[in-house]
C-alpha positions in Angstrom: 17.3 110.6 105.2 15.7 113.6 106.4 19.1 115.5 106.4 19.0 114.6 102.9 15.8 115.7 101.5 16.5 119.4 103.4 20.1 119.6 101.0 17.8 118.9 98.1 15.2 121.3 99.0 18.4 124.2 99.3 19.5 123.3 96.2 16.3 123.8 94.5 14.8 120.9 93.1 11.1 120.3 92.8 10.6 117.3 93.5 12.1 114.4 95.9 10.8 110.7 94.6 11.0 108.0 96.8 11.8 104.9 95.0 9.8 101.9 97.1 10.4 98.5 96.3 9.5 94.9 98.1 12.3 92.3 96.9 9.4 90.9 95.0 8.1 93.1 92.0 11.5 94.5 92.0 14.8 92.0 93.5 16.0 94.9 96.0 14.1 95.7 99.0 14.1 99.5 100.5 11.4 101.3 102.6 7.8 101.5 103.3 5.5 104.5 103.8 6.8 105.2 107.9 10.0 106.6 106.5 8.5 108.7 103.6 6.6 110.1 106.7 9.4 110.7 108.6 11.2 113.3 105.9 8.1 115.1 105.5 9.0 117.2 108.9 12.3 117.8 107.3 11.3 120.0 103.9 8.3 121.6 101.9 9.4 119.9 99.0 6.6 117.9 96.9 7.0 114.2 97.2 6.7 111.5 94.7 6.4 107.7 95.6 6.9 105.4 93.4 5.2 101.4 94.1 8.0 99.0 92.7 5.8 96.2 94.6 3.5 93.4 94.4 -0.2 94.0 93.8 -0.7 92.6 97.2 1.5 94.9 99.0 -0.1 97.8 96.9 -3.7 97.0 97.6 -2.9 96.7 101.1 -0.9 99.7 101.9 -2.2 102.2 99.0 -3.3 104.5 101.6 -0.5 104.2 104.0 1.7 105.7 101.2 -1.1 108.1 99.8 -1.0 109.8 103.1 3.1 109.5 103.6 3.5 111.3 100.3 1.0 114.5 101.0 2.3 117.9 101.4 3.0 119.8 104.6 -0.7 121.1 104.5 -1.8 117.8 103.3 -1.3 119.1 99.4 -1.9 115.7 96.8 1.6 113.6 96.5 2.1 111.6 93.2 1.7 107.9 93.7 2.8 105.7 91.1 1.5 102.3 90.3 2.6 100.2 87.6 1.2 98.6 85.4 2.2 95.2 85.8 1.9 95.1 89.1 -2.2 96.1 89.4 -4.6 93.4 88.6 -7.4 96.0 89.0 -5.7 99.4 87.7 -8.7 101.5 87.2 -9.5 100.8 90.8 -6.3 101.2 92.6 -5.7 105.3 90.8 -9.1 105.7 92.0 -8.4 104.7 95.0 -5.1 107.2 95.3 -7.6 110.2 94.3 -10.2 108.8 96.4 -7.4 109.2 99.6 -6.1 112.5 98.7 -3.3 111.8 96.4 -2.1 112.5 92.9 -2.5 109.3 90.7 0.0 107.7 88.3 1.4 105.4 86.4 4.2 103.9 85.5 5.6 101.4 82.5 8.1 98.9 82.3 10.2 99.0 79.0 9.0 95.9 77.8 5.2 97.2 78.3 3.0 98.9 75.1 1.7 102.5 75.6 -1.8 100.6 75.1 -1.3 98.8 78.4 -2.3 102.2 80.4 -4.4 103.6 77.1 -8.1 103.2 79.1 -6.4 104.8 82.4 -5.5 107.9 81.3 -8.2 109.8 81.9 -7.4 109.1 85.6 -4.4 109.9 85.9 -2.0 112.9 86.5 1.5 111.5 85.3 2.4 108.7 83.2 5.6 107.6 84.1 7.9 105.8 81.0 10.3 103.8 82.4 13.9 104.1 80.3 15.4 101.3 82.3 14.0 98.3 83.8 13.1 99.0 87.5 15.0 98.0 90.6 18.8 98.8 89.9 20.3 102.4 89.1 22.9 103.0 86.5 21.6 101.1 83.6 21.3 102.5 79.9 18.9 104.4 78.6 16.6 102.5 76.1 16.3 104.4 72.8 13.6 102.4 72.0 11.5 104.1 74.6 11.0 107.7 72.5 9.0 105.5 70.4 6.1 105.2 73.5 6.3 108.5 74.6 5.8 110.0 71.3 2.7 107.8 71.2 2.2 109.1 75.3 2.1 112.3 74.0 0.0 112.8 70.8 -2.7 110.8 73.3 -2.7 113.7 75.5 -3.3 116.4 72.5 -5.7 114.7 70.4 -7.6 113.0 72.9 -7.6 116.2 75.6 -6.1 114.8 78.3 -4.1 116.6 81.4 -1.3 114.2 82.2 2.5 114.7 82.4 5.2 112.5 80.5 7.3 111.7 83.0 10.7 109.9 81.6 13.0 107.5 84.4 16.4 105.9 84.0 19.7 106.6 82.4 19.3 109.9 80.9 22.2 112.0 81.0 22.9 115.0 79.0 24.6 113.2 75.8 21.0 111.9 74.8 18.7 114.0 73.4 14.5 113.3 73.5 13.2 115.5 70.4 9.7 115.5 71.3 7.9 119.1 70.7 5.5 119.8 74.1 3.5 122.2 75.0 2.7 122.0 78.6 5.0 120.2 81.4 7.3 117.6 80.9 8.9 116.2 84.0 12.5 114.7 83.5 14.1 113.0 86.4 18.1 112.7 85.4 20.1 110.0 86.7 23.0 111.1 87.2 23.8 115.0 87.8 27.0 115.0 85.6 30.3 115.6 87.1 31.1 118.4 85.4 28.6 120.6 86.5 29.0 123.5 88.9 28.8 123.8 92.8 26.0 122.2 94.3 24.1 125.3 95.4 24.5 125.8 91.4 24.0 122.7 89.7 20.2 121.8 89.6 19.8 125.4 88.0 22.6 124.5 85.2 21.0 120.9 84.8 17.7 122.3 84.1 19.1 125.0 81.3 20.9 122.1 80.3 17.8 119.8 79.7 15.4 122.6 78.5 18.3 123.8 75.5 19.7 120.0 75.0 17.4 117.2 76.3 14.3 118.0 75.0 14.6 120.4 72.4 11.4 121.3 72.5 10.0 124.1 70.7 8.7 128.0 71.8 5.5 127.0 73.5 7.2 124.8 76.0 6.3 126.2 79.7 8.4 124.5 82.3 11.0 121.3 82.9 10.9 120.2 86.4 14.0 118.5 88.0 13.5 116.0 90.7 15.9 113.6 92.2 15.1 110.3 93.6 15.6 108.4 97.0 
């Protein structure tokens, strides 16, 4: 795995996310916070961990992953709750700043915007999940722009500082039309195959979101690509 997130870091991308799930919240089970520790001596790259588990596992281990996510200098890593799975929210992204980390959260399709609307002033991402969690190569839900519209006019009229972060089944025939004015992180799932080289292809997929995906307006500053593990 650490192998892995060093060909990612060559080939630019800005992010590595490291999907964790407990065969409870989420019916597949993958890895805990000892591995995510493991591939931090392998890159600089920012990580991202996202907590597909119970609220037990979560409240247990929140700092075991806070720290397994920080930067090579001990830099913030994003940690991502959800929603659903937190019986006491407010506390648990206190808790993730509290340790050192970046606080998030995520959604579930089925879940209203409302659900995280008295969070958000804690928070540095919101994550809208496009698919249900647990399984890759789903379809995207269209019905999802919807609550990240909402997401977003939050943010402006309310002054917030978060970033709309979008998960599951976007590929480069769907397009979000959302205008933004500060960072909108997209993770695509999966690289088409008719992109270029490797060494080339997170730089075409990123012109490729910025003129396509989004099709945002003049004031937008930056698309971040990230893959996940």
């Amino acid at each position: 795995m650490g192998a892995e997130c060093k060909k990612l870091e060559d080939a630019g991308v800005d992010r590595i996310q490291f999907d964790v799930m407990d065969g409870n919240f989420v019916p597949n089970l993958t890895f805990g916070p000892e591995l995510i520790k493991a591939c931090r001596k392998h890159t600089k790259v920012p990580f991202e961990t996202q907590l597909m588990i119970s609220n037990y596992a979560s409240d247990t281990m929140l700092d075991d992953y806070v720290n397994a996510s920080k930067g090579p200098n001990g830099e913030p890593g994003v940690v991502i709750v959800h929603v659903e799975a937190c019986t006491h929210l407010h506390r648990s992204l206190s808790r993730i700043r509290a340790a050192g980390g970046s606080p998030s959260v995520a959604l579930n399709p089925h879940t209203p915007a409302e659900a995280v609307e008295n969070v958000l002033d804690l928070v540095d991402h919101v994550l809208v999940m496009t698919v249900n969690p647990g399984f890759g190569g789903q379809a995207y839900i269209p019905t999802m722009l919807e609550k990240i519209k909402k997401l977003r006019a939050w943010c402006v009229d309310r002054g917030y500082d978060y970033d709309i972060e979008v998960d599951g089944g976007v590929k480069v025939k769907i397009k979000i039309n959302i205008p933004m004015h500060s960072m909108c992180l997209c993770r695509l799932l999966p690289i088409p195959d008719s992109t270029p080289a490797q060494d080339t292809s997170i730089s075409w997929v990123r012109i490729f979101v910025a003129m396509h995906f989004l099709m945002i307006d003049d004031t937008t500053e930056k698309v971040t690509f990230h893959v996940y593990l």
